[in-house]
MIVEX-69628 format. One record per residue (C-alpha): residue number from 1; x negated, y, z negated. Coordinates in pm, whole numbers. Example, Ala and Ser with C-alpha at 12.3 -4.5 7.8 and 13.67 -1.06 7.14 Angstrom:
BEGIN
<1, <-1230, -450, -780>> <2, <-1367, -106, -714>> 
END
This chain:
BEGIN
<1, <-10663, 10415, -7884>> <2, <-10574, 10092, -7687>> <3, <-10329, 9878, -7851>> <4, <-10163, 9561, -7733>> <5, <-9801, 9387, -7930>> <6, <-9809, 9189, -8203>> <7, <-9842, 8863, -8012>> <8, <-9957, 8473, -8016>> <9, <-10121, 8428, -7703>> <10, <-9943, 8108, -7662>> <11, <-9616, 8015, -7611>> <12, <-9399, 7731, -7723>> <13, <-9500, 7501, -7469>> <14, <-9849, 7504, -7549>> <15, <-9769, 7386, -7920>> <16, <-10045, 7157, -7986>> <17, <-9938, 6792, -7942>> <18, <-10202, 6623, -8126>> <19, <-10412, 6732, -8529>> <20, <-10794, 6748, -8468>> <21, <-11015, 6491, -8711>> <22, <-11324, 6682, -8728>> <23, <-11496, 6400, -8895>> <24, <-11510, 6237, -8605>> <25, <-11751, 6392, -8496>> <26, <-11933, 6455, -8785>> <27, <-12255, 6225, -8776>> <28, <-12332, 6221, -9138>> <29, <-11955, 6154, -9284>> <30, <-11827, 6297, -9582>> <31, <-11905, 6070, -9930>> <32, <-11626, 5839, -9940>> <33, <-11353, 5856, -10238>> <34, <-11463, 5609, -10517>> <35, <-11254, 5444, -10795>> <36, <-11391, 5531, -11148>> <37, <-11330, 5196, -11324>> <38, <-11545, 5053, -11056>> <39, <-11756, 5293, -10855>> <40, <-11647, 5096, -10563>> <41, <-11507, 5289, -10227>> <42, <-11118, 5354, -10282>> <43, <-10951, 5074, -10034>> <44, <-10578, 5138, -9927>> <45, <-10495, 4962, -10150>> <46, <-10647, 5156, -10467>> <47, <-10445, 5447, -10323>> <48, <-10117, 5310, -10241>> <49, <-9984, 5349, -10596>> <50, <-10092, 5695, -10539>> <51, <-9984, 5803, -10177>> <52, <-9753, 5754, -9908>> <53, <-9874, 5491, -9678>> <54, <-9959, 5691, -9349>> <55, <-10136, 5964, -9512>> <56, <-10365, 5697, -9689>> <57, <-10456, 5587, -9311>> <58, <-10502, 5890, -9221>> <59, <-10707, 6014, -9529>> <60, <-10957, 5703, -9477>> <61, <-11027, 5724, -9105>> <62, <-11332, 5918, -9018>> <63, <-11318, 5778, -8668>> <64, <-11034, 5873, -8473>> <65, <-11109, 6220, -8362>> <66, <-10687, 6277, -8209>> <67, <-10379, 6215, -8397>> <68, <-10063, 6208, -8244>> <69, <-9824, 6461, -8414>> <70, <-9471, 6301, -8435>> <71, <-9202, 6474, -8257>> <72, <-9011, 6572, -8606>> <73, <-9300, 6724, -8698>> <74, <-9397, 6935, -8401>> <75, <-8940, 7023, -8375>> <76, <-9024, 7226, -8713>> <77, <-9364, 7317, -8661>> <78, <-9118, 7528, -8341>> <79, <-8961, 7752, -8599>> <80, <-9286, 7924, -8653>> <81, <-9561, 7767, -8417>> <82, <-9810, 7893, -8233>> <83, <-9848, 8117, -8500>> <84, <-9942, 8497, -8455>> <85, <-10309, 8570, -8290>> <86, <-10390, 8958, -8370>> <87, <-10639, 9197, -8250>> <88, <-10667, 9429, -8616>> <89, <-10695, 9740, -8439>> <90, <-10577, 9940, -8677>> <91, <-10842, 9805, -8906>> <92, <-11128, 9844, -8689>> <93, <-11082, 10228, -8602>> <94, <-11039, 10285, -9010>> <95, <-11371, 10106, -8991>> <96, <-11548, 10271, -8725>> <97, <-11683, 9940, -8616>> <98, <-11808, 9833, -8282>> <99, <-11675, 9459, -8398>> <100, <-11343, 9329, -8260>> <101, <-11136, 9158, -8537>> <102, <-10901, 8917, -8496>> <103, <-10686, 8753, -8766>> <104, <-10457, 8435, -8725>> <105, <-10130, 8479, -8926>> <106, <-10031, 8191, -9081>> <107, <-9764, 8397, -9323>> <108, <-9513, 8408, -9033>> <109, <-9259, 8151, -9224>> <110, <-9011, 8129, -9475>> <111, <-9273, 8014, -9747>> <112, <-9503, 8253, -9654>> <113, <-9849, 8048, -9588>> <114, <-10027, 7766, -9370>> <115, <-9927, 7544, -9635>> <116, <-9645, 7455, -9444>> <117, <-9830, 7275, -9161>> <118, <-9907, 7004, -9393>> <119, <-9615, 7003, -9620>> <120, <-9366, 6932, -9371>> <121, <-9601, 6635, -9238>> <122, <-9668, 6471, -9566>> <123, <-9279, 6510, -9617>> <124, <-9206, 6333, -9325>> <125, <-9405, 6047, -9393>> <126, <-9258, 6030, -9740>> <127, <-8957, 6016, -9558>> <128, <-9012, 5800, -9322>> <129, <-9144, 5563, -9597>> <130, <-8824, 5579, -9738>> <131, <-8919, 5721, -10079>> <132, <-8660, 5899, -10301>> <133, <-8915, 6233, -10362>> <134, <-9266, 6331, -10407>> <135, <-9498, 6522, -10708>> <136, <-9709, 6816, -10621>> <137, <-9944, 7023, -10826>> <138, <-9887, 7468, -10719>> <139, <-10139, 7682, -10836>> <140, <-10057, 8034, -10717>> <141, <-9720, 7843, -10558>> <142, <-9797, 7880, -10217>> <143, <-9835, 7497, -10218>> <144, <-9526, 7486, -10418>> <145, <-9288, 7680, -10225>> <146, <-9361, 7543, -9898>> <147, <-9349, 7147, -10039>> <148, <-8992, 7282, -10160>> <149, <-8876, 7423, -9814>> <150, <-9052, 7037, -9624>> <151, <-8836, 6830, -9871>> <152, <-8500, 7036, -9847>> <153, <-8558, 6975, -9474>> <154, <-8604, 6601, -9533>> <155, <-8385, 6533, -9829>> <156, <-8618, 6473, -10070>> <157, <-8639, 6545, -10463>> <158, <-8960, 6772, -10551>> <159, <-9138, 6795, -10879>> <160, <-9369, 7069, -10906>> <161, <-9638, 7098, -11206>> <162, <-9728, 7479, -11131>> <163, <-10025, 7639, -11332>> <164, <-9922, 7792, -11668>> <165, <-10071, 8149, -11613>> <166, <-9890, 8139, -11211>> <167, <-9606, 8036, -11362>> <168, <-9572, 8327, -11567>> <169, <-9696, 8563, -11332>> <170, <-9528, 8485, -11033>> <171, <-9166, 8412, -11134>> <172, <-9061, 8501, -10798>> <173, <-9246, 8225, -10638>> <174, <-9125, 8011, -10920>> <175, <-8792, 8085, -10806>> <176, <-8791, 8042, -10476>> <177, <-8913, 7686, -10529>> <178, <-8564, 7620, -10704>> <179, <-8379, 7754, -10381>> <180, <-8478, 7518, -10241>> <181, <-8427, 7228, -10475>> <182, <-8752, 7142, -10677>> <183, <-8799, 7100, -11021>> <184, <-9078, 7350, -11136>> <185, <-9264, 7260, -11454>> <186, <-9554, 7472, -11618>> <187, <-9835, 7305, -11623>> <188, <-10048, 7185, -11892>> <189, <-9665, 7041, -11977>> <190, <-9570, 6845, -12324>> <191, <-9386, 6625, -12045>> <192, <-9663, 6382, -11911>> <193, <-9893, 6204, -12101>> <194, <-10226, 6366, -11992>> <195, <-10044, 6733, -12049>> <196, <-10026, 6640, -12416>> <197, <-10382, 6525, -12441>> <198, <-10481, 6857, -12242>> <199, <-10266, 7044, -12478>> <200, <-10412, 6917, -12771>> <201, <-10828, 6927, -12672>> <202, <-10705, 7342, -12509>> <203, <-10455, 7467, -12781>> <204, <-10297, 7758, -12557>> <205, <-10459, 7704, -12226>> <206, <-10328, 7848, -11970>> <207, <-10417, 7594, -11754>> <208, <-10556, 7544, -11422>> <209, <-10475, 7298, -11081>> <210, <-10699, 7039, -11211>> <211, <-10458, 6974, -11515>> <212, <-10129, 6995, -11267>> <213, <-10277, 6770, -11086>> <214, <-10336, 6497, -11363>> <215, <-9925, 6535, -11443>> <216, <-9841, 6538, -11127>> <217, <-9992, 6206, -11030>> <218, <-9876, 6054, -11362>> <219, <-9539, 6136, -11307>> <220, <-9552, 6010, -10964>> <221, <-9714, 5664, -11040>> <222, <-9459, 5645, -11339>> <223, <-9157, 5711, -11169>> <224, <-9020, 5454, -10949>> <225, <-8980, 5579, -10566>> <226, <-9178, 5863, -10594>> <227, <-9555, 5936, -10436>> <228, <-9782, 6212, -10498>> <229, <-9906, 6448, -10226>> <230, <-10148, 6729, -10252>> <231, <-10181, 7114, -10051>> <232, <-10560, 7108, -10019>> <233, <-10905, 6942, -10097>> <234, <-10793, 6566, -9906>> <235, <-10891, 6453, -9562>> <236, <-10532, 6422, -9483>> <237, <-10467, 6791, -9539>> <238, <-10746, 6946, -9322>> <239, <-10624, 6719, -9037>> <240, <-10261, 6830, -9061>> <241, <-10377, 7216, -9131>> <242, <-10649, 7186, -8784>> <243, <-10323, 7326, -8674>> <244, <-10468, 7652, -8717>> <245, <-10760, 7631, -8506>> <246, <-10656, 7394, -8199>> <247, <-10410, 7722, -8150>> <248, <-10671, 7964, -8237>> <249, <-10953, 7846, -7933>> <250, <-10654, 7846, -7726>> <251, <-10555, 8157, -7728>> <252, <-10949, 8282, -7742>> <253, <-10974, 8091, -7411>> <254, <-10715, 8248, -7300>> <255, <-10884, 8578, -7337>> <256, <-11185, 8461, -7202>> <257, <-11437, 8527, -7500>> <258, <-11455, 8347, -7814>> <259, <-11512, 8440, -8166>> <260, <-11893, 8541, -8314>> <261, <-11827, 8479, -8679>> <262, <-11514, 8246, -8836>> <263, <-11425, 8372, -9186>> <264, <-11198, 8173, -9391>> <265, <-11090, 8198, -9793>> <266, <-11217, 7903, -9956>> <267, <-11015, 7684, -10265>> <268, <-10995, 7335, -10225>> <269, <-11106, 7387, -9843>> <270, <-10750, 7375, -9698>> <271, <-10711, 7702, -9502>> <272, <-11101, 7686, -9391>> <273, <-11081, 7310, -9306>> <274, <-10803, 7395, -9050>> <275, <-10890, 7738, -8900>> <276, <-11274, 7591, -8805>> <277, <-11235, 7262, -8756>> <278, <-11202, 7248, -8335>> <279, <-11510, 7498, -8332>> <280, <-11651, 7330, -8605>> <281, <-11680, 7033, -8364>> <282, <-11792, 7224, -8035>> <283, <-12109, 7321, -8244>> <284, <-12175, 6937, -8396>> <285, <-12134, 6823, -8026>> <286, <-12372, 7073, -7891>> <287, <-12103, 7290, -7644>> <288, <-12135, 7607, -7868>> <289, <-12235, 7793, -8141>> <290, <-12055, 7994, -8397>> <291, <-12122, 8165, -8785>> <292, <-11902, 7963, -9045>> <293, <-11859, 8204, -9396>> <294, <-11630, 8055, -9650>> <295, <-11537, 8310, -9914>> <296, <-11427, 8191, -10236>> <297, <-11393, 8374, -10566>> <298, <-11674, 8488, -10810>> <299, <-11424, 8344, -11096>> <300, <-11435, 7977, -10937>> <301, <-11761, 7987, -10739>> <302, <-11805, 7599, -10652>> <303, <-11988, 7624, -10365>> <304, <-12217, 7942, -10481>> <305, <-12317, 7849, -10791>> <306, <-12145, 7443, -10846>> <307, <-12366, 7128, -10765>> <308, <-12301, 6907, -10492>> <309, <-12204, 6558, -10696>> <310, <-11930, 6302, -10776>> <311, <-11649, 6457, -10962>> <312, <-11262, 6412, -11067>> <313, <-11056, 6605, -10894>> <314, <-10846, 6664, -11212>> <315, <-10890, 6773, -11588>> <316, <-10683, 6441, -11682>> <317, <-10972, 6226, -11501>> <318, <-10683, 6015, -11347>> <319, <-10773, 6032, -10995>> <320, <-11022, 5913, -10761>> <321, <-11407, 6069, -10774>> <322, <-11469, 6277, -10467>> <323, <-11820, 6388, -10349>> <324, <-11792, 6771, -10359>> <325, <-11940, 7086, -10457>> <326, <-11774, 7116, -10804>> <327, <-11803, 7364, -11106>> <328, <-11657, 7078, -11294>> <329, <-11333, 6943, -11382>> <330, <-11335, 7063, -11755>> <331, <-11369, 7437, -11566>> <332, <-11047, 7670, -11587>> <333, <-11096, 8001, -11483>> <334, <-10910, 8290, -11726>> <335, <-10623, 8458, -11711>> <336, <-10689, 8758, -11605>> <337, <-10775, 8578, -11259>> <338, <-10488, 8646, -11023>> <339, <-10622, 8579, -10663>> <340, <-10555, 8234, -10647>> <341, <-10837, 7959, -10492>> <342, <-10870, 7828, -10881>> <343, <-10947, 7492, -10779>> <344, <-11290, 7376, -10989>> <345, <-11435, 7179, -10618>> <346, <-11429, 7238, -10276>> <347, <-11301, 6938, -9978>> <348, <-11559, 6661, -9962>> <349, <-11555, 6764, -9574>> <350, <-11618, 7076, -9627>> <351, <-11906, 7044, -9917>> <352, <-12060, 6815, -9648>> <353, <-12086, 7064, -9388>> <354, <-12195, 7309, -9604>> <355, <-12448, 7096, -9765>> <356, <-12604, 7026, -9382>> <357, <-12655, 7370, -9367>> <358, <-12367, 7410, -9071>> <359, <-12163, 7694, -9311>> <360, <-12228, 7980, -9559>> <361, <-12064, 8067, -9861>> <362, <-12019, 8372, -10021>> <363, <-11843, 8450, -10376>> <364, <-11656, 8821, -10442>> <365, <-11497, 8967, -10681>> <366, <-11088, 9037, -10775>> <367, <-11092, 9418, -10760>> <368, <-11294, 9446, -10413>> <369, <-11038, 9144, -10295>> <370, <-10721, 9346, -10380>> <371, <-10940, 9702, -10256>> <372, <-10922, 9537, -9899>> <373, <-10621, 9410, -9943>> <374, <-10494, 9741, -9997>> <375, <-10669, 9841, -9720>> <376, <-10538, 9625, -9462>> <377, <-10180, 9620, -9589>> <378, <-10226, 10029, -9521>> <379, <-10355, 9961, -9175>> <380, <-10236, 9672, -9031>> <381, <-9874, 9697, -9204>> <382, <-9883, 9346, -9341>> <383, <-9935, 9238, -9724>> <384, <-10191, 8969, -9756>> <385, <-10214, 8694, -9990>> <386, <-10451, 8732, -10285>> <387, <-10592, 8443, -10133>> <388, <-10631, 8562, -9779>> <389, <-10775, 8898, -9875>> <390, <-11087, 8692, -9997>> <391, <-11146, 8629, -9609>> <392, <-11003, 9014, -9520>> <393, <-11286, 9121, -9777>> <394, <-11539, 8950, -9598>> <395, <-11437, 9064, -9242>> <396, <-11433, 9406, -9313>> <397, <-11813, 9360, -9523>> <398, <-11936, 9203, -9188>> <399, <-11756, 9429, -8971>> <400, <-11920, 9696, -9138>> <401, <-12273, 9563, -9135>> <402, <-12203, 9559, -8745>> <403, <-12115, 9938, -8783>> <404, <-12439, 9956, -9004>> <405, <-12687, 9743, -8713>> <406, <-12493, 9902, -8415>> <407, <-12396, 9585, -8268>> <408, <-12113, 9439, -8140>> <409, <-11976, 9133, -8303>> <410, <-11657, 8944, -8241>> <411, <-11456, 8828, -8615>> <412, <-11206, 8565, -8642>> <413, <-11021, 8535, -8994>> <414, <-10757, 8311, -9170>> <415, <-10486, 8510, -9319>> <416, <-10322, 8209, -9482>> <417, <-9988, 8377, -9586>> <418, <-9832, 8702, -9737>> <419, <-9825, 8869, -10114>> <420, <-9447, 8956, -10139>> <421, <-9435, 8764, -10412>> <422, <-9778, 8835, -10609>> <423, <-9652, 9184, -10661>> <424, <-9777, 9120, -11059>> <425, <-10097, 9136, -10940>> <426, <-10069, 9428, -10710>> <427, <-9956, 9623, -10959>> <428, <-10226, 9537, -11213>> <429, <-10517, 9664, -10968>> <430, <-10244, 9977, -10861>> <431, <-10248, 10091, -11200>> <432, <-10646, 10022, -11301>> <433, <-10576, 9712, -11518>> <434, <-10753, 9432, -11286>> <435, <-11023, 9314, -11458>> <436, <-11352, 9122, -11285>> <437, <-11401, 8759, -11448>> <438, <-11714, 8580, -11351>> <439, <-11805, 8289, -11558>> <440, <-12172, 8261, -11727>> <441, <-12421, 8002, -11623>> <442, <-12377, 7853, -11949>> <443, <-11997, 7843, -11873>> <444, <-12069, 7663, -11552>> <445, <-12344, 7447, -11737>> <446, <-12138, 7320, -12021>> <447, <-11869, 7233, -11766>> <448, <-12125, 7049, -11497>> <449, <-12227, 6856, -11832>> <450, <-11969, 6660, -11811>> <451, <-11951, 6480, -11461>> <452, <-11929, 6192, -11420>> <453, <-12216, 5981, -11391>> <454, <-12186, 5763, -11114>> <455, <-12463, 5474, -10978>> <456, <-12678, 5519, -10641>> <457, <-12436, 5890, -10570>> 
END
């Protein structure tokens, strides 16, 4: 068998100098944030309470397709950028498939994801702004742990509300967070306001991001110097994250082909945003055409089974509405769900695209996630993410229908970060104790019940 190193394509100097705005180019726009006293648009200044002042700009312009990535930013994007570009081999002659897989590793850091690429930009900005720290919701603590690592780097205090059940399952994510400096509460807390209230309507929830996210802005809008920033769903967050793709159709060119199929895990749209945006945008301006499948999990499904309307995007119903595929904000998904992507709606952005018809979506369960990751840590020697095994599930199912049609296909996936530290979870499906939740309709109906209900959206 042919084999070629473990390699980026690119090297240092090809670092991308500018983040991608894919919405741009998007001619219908995503639905705009509102304010739910008023129904109105959110201005800048409805959000500056909220966030840092660039981000806001940047969150709010659906115009300018380039930003300029400052030159702080791209000196630490050099300790792990251009990020890994890898032919899976391995994987493909366990598979027997005609299709060529490729995988971008985004795990290739200290903190162990792509959440990185955005955490060390909104950090800066804080920074820059002169702020003393910043609030952050962590679900499985990806999120978490690289916010930690950005403000460490910057100087910055970090407060992180992270999910009850992660919190207790993932201790070791919890405590690399306070190597680096944060404060790490478990979230729904009997600290914040809205924690007490969720506390009291969910006697011994075991809560979910939508109710870190409520604390975490409270605390930040209560605390003097402080702004909140968030690892996914936000405007802001895909452009920082595009990252991921501006490097991957680089190194593709490079090869001289280009993917078939892009297959990226879907939570609050974060990871997917970021890996498809740049080919995303060749196919709304007509230059080329490519299969978009964002996976998510059968526990959370928001784009498989949610509706496409105005919701909060937290239990607290603090923050702005945003136009999304949503399962509903009263939604938390059980326990016994340890893959991560728990988020109850999907990125306005990427609802919208999906909505136009421009994406699939597909929904699988925890056991056959954590079967392929099993079977990719065995063959291509790294251990994936619960989160990124959602997409590894998906490339191997479509790699295998290529086997099935005997036709080639070329696959591109996200693998958004490593599982060194979900081990808990490893060893629940290695000894036989992983358990499949998928929520009833009636679950998903009594939560939908209680959107918002919002004039002319």
């Amino acid at each position: 068998m042919q084999t070629i190193p473990y390699k980026t394509y690119l090297d240092e100097s090809e670092l991308p100098e500018c983040w991608y705005n894919l919405r741009a180019d998007m001619a219908k726009k995503p639905a705009p944030l509102l304010v739910p006293a008023t129904g109105k648009p959110c201005t800048e200044a409805d959000l500056a309470p909220v966030f840092c002042e660039e981000l806001i700009r940047q969150e709010l312009d659906d115009k300018t397709p380039l930003f300029k990535i400052p030159k702080q930013i791209r000196d630490f994007y050099r300790m792990f950028r251009p990020s890994p570009l890898v032919r899976a081999y391995f994987l493909e002659e366990a598979l027997g498939t005609p299709a060529k897989i490729y995988y971008k590793f985004e795990g290739n850091n200290t903190s162990g994801s792509h959440k990185l690429n955005s955490a060390v930009a909104q950090a800066y900005y804080a920074k820059a702004q002169g702020l003393k720290g910043v609030t952050t919701e962590t679900g499985a603590g990806q999120w978490g742990t690289a916010l930690s690592m950005a403000c460490a780097f910057f100087g910055l205090d970090c407060h992180v509300f992270m999910v009850k059940c992660s919190y207790e399952q993932k201790p070791f994510r919890r405590e690399v967070m306070r190597t680096y400096g944060a404060d790490v509460t478990p979230s729904p807390s009997m600290t914040t306001d809205v924690g007490r209230l969720i506390n009291a309507e969910h006697p011994g929830t075991t809560g979910s991001l939508g109710c870190a996210i409520s604390e975490a802005v409270e605390s930040a809008v209560k605390t003097p110097g402080y702004r909140y920033v968030l690892g996914s769903v936000l405007n802001q967050v895909l452009l920082h994250q595009s990252i991921i793709g501006l490097e991957a159709r680089a190194a593709f060119k490079k090869l001289g082909t280009k993917p078939d199929v892009i297959i990226g895990c879907a939570g609050g749209g974060s990871n997917l945003g970021g890996l498809i945006a740049p080919f995303m945008g060749e196919k709304l301006r007509g230059e080329a055409d490519y299969r978009f499948v964002a996976v998510e999990p059968a526990s959370c499904p928001s784009l498989t089974r949610g509706k496409y309307a105005y919701d909060y995007c937290d239990t607290g119903r603090i923050c702005p509405l945003a136009k999304m595929y949503t399962i509903g904000a009263d939604y938390i998904p059980s326990a016994s769900h340890a893959g991560g992507l728990r988020f109850h709606g999907m990125s306005s952005t990427i609802s919208e695209l999906y909505d136009q018809g421009l994406m699939e979506a597909v929904s699988v369960k925890q056991t056959d996630v954590f079967a392929a990751a099993q079977q990719f840590a065995r063959t291509e020697g790294i251990l994936p993410a619960p989160e990124s095994s959602h997409a590894i599930r998906a490339a191997i199912d479509e790699a295998l229908k290529c086997k099935a049609e005997g036709r080639e296909e070329t696959i591109l996936f996200g693998l958004t970060g490593t599982g060194y530290f979900d081990m808990t979870a490893y060893q629940a499906f290695n000894d036989g104790k992983m358990t499949d939740f998928v929520p009833s309709d009636a679950d998903i109906a009594a939560s939908l019940e209680k959107l918002p209900k919002v004039v002319g959206a």
